[in-house]
CHARMM-style PDB file with segment names, atoms N, HN, CA, C and O in Angstrom:
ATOM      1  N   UNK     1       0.829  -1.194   0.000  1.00  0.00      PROA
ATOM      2  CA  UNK     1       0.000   0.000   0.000  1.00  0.00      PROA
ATOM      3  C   UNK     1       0.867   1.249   0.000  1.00  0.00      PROA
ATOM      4  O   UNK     1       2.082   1.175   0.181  1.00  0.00      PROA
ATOM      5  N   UNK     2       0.182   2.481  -0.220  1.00  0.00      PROA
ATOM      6  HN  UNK     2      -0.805   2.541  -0.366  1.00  0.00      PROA
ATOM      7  CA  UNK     2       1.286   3.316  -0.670  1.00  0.00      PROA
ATOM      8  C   UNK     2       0.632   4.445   0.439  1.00  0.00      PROA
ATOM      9  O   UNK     2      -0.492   4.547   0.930  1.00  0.00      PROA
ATOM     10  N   UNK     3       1.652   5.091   0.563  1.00  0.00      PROA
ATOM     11  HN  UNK     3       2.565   5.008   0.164  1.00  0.00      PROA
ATOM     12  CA  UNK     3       1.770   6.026   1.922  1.00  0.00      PROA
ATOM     13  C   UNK     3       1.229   7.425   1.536  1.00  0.00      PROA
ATOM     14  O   UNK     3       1.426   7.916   0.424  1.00  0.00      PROA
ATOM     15  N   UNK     4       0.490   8.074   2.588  1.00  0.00      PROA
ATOM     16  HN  UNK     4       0.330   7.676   3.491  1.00  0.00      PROA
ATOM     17  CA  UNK     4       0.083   9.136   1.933  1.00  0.00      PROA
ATOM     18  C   UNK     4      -0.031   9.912   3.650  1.00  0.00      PROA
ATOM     19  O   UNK     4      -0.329   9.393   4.725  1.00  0.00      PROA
ATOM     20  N   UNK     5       0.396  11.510   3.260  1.00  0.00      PROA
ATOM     21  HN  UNK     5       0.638  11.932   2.387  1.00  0.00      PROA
ATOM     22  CA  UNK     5       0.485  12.496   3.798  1.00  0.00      PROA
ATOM     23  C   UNK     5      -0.767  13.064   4.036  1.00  0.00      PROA
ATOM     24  O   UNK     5      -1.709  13.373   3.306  1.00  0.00      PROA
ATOM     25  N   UNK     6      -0.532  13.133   5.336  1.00  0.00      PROA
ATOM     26  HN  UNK     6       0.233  12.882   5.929  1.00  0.00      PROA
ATOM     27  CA  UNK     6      -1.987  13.931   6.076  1.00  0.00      PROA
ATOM     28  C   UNK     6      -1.469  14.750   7.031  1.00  0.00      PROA
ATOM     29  O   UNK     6      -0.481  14.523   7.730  1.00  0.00      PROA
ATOM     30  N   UNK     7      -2.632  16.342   7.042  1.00  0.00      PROA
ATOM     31  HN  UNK     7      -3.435  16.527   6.475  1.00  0.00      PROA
ATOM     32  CA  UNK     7      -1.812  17.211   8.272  1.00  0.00      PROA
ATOM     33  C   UNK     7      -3.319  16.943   9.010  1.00  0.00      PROA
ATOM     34  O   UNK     7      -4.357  16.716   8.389  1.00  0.00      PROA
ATOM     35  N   UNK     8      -3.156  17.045  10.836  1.00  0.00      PROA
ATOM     36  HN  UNK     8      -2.313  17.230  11.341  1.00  0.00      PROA
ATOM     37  CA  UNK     8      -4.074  17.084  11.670  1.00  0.00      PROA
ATOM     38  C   UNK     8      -4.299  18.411  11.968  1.00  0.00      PROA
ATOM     39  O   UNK     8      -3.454  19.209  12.373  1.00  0.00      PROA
ATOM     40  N   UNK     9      -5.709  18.663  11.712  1.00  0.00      PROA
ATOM     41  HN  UNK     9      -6.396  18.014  11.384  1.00  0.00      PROA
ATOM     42  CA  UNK     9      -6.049  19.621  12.041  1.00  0.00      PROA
ATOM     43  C   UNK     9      -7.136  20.240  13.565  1.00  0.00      PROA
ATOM     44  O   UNK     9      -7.787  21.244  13.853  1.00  0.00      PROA
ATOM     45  N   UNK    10      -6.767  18.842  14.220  1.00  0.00      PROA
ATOM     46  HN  UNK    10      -6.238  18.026  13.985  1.00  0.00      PROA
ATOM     47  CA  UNK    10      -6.931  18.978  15.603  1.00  0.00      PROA
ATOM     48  C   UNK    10      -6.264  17.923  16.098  1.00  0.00      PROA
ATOM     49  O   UNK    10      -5.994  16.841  15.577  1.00  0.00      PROA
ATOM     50  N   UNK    11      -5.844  18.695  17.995  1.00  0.00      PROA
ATOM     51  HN  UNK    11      -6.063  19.574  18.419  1.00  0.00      PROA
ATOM     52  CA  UNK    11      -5.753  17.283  18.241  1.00  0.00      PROA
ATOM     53  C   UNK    11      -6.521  15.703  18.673  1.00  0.00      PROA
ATOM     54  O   UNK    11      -7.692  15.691  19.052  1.00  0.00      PROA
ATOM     55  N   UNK    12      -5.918  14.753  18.589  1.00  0.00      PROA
ATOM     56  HN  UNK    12      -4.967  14.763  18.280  1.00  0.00      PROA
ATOM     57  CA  UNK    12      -6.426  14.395  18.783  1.00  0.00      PROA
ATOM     58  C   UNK    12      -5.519  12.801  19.426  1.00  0.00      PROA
ATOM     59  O   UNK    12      -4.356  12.713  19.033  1.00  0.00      PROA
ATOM     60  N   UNK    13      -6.091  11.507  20.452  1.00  0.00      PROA
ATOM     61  HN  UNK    13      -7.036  11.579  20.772  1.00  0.00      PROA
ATOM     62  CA  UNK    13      -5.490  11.006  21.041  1.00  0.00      PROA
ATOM     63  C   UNK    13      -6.453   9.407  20.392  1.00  0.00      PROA
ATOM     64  O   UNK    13      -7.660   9.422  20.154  1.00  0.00      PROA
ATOM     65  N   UNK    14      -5.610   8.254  20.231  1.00  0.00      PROA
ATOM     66  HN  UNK    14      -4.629   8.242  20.425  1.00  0.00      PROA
ATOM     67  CA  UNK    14      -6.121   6.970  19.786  1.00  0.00      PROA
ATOM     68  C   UNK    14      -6.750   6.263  20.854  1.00  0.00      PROA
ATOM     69  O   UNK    14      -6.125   5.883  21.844  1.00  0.00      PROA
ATOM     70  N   UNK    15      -8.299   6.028  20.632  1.00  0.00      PROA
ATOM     71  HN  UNK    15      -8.807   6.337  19.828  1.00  0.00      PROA
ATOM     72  CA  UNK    15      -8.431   5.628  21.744  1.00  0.00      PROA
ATOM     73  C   UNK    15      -8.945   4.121  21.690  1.00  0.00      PROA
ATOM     74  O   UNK    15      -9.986   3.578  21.322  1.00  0.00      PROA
ATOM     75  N   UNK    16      -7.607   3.653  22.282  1.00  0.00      PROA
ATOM     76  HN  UNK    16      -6.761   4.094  22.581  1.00  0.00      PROA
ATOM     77  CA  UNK    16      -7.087   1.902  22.475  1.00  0.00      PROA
ATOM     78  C   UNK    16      -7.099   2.026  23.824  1.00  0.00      PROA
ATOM     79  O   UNK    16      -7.442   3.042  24.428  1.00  0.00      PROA
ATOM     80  N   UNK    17      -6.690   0.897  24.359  1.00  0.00      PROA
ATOM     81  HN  UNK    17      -6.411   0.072  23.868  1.00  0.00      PROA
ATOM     82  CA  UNK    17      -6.283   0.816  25.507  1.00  0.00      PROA
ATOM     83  C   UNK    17      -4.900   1.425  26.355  1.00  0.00      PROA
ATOM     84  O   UNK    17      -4.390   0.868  27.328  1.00  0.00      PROA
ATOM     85  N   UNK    18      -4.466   2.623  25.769  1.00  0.00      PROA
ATOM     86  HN  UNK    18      -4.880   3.075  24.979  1.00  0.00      PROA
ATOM     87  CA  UNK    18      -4.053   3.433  26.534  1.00  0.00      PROA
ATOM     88  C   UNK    18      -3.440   4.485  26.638  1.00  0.00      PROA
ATOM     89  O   UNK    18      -2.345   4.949  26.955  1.00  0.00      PROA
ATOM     90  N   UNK    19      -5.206   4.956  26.013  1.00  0.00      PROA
ATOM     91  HN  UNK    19      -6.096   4.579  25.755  1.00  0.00      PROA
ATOM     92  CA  UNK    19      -5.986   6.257  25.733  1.00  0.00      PROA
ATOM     93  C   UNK    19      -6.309   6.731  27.455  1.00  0.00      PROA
ATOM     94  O   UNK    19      -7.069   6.236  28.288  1.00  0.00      PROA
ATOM     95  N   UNK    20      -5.373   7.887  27.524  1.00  0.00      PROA
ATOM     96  HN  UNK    20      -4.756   8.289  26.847  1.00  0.00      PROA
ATOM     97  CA  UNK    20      -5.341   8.627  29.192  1.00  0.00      PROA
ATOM     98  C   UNK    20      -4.906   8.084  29.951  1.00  0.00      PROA
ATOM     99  O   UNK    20      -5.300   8.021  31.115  1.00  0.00      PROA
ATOM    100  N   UNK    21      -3.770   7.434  29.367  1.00  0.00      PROA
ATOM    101  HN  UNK    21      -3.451   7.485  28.421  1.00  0.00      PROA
ATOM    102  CA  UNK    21      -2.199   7.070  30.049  1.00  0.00      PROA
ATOM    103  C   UNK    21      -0.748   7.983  29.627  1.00  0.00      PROA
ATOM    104  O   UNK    21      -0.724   8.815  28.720  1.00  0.00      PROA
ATOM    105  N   UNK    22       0.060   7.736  30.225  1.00  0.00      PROA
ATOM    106  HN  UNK    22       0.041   7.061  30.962  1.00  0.00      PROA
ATOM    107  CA  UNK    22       1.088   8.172  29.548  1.00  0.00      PROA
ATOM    108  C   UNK    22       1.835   7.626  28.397  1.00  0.00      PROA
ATOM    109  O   UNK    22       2.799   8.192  27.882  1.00  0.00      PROA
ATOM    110  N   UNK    23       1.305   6.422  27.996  1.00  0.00      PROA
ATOM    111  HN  UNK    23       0.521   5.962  28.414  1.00  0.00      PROA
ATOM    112  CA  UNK    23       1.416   5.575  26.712  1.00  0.00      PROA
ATOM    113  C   UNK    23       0.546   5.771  25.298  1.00  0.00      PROA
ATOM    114  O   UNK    23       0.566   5.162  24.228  1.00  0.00      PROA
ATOM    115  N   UNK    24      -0.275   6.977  25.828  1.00  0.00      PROA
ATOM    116  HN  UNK    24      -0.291   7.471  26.697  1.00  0.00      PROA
ATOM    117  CA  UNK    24      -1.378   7.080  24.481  1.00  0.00      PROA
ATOM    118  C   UNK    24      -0.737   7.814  23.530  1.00  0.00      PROA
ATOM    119  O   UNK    24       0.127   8.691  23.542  1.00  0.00      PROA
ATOM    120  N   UNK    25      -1.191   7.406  22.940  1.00  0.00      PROA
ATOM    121  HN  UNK    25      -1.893   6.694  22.930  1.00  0.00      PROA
ATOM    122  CA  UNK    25      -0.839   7.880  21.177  1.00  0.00      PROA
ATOM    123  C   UNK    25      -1.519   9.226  21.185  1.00  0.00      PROA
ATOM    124  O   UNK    25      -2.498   9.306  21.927  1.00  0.00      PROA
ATOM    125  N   UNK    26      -1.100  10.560  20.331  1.00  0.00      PROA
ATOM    126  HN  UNK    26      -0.304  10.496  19.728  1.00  0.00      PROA
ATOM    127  CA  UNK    26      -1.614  11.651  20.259  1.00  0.00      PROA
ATOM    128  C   UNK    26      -1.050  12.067  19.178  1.00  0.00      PROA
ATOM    129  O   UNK    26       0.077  11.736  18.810  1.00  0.00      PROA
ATOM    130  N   UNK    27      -1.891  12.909  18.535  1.00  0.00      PROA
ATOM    131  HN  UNK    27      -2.806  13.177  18.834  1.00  0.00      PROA
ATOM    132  CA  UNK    27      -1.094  13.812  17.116  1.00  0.00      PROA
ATOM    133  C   UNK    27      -1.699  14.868  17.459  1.00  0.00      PROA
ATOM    134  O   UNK    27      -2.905  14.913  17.701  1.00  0.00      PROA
ATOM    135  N   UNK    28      -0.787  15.985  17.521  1.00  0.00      PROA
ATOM    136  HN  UNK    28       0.192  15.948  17.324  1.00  0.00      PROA
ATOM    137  CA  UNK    28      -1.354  17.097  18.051  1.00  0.00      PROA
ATOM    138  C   UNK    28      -1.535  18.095  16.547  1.00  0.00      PROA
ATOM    139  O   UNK    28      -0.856  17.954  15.530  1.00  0.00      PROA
ATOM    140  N   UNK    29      -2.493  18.971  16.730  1.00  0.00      PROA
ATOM    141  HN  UNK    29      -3.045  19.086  17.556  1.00  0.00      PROA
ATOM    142  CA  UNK    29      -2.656  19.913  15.543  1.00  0.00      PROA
ATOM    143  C   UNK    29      -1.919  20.648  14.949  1.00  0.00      PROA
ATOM    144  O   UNK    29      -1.279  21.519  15.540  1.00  0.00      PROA
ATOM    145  N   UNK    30      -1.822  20.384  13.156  1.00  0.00      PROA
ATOM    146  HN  UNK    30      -2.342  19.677  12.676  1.00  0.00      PROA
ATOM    147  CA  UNK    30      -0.207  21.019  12.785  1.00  0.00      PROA
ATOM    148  C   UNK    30       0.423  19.985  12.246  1.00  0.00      PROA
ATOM    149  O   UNK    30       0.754  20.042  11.061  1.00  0.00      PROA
ATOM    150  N   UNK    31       0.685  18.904  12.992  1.00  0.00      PROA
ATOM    151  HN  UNK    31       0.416  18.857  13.954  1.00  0.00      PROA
ATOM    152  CA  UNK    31       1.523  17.154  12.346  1.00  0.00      PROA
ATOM    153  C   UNK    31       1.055  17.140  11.492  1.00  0.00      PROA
ATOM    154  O   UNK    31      -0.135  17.382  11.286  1.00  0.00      PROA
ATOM    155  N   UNK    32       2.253  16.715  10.405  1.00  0.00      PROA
ATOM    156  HN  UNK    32       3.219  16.519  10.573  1.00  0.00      PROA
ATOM    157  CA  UNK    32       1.897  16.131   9.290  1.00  0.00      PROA
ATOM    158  C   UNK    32       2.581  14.936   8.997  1.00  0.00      PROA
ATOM    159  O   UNK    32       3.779  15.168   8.833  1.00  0.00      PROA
ATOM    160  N   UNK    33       2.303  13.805   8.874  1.00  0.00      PROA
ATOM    161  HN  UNK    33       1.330  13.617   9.008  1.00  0.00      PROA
ATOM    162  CA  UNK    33       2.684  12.254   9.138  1.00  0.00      PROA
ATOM    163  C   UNK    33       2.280  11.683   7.673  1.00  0.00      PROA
ATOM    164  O   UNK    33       1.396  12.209   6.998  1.00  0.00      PROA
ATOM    165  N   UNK    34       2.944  10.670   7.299  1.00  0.00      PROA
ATOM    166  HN  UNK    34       3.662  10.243   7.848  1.00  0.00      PROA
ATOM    167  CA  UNK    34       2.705   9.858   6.517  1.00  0.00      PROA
ATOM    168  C   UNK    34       1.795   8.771   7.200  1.00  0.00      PROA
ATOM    169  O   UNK    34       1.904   8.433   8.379  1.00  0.00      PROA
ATOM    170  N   UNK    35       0.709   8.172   6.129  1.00  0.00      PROA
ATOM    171  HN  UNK    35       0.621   8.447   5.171  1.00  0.00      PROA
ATOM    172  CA  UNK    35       0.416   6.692   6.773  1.00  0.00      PROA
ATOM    173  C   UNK    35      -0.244   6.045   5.487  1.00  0.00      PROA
ATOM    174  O   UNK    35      -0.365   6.552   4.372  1.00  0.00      PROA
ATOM    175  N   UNK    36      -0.704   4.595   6.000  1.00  0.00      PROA
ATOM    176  HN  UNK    36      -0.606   4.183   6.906  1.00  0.00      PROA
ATOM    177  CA  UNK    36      -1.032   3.715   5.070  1.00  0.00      PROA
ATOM    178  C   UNK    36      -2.354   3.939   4.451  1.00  0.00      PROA
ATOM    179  O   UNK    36      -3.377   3.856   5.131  1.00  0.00      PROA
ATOM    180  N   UNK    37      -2.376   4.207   3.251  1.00  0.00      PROA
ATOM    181  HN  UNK    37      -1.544   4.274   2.699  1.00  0.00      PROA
ATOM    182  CA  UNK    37      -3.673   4.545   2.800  1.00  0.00      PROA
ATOM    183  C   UNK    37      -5.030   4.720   3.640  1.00  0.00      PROA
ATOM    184  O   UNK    37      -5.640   5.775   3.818  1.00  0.00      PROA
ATOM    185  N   UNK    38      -5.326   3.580   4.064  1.00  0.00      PROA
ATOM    186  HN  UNK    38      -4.831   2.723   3.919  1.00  0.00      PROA
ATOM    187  CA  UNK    38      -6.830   2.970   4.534  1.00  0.00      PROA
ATOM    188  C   UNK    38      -6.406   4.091   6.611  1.00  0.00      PROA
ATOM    189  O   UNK    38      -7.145   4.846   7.242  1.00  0.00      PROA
ATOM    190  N   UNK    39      -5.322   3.722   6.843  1.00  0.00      PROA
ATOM    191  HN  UNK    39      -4.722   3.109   6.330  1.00  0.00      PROA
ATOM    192  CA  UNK    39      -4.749   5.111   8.193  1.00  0.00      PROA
ATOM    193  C   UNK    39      -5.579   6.468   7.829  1.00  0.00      PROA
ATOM    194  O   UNK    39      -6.461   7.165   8.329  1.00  0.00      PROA
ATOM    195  N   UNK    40      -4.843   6.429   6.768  1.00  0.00      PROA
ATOM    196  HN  UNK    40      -4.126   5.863   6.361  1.00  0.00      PROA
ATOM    197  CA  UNK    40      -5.298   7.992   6.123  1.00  0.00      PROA
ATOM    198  C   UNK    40      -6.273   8.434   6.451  1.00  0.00      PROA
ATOM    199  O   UNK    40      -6.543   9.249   7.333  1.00  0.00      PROA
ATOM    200  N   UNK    41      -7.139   7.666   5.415  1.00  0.00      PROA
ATOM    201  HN  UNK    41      -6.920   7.004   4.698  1.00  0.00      PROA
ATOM    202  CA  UNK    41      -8.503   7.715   5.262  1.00  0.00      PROA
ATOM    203  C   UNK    41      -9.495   7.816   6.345  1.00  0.00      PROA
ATOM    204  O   UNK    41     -10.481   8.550   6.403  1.00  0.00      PROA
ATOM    205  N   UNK    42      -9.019   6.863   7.276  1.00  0.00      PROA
ATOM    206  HN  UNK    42      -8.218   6.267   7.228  1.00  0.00      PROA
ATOM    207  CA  UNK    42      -9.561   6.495   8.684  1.00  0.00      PROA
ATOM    208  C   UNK    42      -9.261   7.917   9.465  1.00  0.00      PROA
ATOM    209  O   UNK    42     -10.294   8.233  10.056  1.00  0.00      PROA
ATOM    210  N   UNK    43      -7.924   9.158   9.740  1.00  0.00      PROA
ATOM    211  HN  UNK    43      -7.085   8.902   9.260  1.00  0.00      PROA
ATOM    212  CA  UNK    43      -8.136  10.199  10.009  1.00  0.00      PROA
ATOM    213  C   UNK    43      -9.384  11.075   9.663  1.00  0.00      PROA
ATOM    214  O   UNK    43     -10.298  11.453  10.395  1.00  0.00      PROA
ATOM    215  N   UNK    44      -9.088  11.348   7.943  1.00  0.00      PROA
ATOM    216  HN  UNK    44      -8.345  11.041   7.348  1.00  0.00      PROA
ATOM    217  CA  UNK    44      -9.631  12.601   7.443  1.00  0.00      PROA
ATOM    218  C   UNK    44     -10.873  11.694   7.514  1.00  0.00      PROA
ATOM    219  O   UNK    44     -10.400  10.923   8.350  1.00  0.00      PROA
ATOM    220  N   UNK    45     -11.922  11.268   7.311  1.00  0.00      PROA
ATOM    221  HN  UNK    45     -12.306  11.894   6.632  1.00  0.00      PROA
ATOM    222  CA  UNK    45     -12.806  10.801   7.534  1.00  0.00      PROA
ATOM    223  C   UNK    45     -13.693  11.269   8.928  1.00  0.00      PROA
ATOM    224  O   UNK    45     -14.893  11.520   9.034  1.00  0.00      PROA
ATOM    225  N   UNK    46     -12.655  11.282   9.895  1.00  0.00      PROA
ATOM    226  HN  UNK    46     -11.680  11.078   9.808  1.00  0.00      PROA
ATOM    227  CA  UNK    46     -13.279  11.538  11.127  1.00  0.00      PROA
ATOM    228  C   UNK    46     -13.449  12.956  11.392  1.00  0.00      PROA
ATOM    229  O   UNK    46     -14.269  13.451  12.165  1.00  0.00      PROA
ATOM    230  N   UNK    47     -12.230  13.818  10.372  1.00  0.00      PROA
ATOM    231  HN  UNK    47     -11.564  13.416   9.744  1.00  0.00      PROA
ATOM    232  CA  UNK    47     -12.554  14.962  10.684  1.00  0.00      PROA
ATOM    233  C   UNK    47     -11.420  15.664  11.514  1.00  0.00      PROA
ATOM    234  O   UNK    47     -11.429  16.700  12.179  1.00  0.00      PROA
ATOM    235  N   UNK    48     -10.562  14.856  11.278  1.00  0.00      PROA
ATOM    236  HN  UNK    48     -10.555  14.014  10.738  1.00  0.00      PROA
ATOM    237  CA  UNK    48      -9.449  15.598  12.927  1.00  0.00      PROA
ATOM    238  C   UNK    48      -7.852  15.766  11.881  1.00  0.00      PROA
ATOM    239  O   UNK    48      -6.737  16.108  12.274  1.00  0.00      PROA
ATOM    240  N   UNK    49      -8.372  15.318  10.247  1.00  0.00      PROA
ATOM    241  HN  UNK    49      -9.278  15.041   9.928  1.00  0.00      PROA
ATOM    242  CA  UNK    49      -6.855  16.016   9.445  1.00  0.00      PROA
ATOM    243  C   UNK    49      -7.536  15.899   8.094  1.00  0.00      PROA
ATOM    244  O   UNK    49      -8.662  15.672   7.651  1.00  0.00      PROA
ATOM    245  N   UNK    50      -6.237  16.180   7.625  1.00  0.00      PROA
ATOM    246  HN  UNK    50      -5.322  16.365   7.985  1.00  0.00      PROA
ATOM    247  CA  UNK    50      -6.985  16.871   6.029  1.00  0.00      PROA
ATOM    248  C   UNK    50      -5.487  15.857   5.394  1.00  0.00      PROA
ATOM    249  O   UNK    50      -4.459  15.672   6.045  1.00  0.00      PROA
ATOM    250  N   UNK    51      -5.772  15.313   3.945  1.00  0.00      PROA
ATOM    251  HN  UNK    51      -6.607  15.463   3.416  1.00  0.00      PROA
ATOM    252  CA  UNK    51      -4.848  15.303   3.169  1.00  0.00      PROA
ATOM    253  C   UNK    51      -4.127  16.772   2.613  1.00  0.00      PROA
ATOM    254  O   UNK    51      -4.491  17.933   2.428  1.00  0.00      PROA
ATOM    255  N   UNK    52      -2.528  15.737   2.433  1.00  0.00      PROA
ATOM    256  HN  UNK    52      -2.232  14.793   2.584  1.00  0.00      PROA
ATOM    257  CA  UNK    52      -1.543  17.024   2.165  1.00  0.00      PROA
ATOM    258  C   UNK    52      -1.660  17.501   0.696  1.00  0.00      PROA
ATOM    259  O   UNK    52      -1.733  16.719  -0.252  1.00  0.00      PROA
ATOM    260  N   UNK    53      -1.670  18.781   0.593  1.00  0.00      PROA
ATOM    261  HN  UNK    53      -1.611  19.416   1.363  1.00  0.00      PROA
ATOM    262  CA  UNK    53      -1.664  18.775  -1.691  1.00  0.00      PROA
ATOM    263  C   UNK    53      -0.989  17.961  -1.792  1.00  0.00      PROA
ATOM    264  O   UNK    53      -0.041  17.830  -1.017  1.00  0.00      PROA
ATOM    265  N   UNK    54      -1.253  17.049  -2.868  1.00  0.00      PROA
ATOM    266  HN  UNK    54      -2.023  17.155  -3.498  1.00  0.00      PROA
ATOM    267  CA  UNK    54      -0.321  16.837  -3.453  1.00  0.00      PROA
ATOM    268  C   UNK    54      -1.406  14.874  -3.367  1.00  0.00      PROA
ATOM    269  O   UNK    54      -1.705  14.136  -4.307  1.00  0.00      PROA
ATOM    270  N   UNK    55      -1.681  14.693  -1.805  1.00  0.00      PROA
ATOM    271  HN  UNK    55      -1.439  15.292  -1.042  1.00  0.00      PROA
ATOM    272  CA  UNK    55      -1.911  13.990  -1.836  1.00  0.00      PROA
ATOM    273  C   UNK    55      -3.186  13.385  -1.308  1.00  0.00      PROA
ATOM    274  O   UNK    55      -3.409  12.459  -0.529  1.00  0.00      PROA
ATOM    275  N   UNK    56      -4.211  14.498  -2.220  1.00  0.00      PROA
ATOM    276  HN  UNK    56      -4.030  15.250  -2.853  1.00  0.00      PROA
ATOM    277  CA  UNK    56      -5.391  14.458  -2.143  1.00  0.00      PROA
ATOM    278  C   UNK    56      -5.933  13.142  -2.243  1.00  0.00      PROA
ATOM    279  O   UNK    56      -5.280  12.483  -3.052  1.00  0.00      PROA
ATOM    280  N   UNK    57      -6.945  12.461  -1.695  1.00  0.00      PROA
ATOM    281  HN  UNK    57      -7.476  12.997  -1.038  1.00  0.00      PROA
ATOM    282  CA  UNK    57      -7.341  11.304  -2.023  1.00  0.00      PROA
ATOM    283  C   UNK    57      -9.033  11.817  -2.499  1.00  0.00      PROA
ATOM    284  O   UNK    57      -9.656  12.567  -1.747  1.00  0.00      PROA
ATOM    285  N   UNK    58      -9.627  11.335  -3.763  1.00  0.00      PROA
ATOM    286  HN  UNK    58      -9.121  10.726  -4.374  1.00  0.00      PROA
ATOM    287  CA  UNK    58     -11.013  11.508  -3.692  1.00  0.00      PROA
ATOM    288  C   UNK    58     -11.537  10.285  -4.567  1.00  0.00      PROA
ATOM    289  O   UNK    58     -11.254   9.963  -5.721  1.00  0.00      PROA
ATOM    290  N   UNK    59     -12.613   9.564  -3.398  1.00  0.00      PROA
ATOM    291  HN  UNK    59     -12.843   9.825  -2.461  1.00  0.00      PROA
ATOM    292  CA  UNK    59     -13.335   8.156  -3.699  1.00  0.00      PROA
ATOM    293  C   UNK    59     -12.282   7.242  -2.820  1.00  0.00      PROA
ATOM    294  O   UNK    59     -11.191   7.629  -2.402  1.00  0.00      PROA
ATOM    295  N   UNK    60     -12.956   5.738  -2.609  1.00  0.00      PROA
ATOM    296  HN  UNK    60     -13.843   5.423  -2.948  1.00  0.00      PROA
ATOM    297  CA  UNK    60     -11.997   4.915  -2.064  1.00  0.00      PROA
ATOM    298  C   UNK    60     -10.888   4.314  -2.831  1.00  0.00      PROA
ATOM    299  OT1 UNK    60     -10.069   3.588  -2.268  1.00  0.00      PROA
TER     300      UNK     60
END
């Protein structure tokens, strides 16, 4: 799968099991991270990042 750039445009924290620990995962607003397509998608979808130009995704 091919990697694609997303910036968060809030923050926001994964909530697994350890979500409001000092082990939780967080991307704070501003990051811009690579991830695996279907990652991606699973962000901007929710609303908490945007794809980077360049690496707009539109449709699945």
């Amino acid at each position: 799968m091919a990697n694609v750039k997303i910036k968060f445009v809030k923050h926001h924290e994964v909530q697994d099991e350890h979500a409001g620990t000092d082990k939780a995962t967080v991307y704070e607003a501003g990051l811009t991270k690579a991830f695996e397509e279907r990652s991606a998608q699973h962000f901007v979808t929710r609303g908490v990042a945007e794809y980077v130009s360049g690496s707009d995704k539109t449709g699945a």
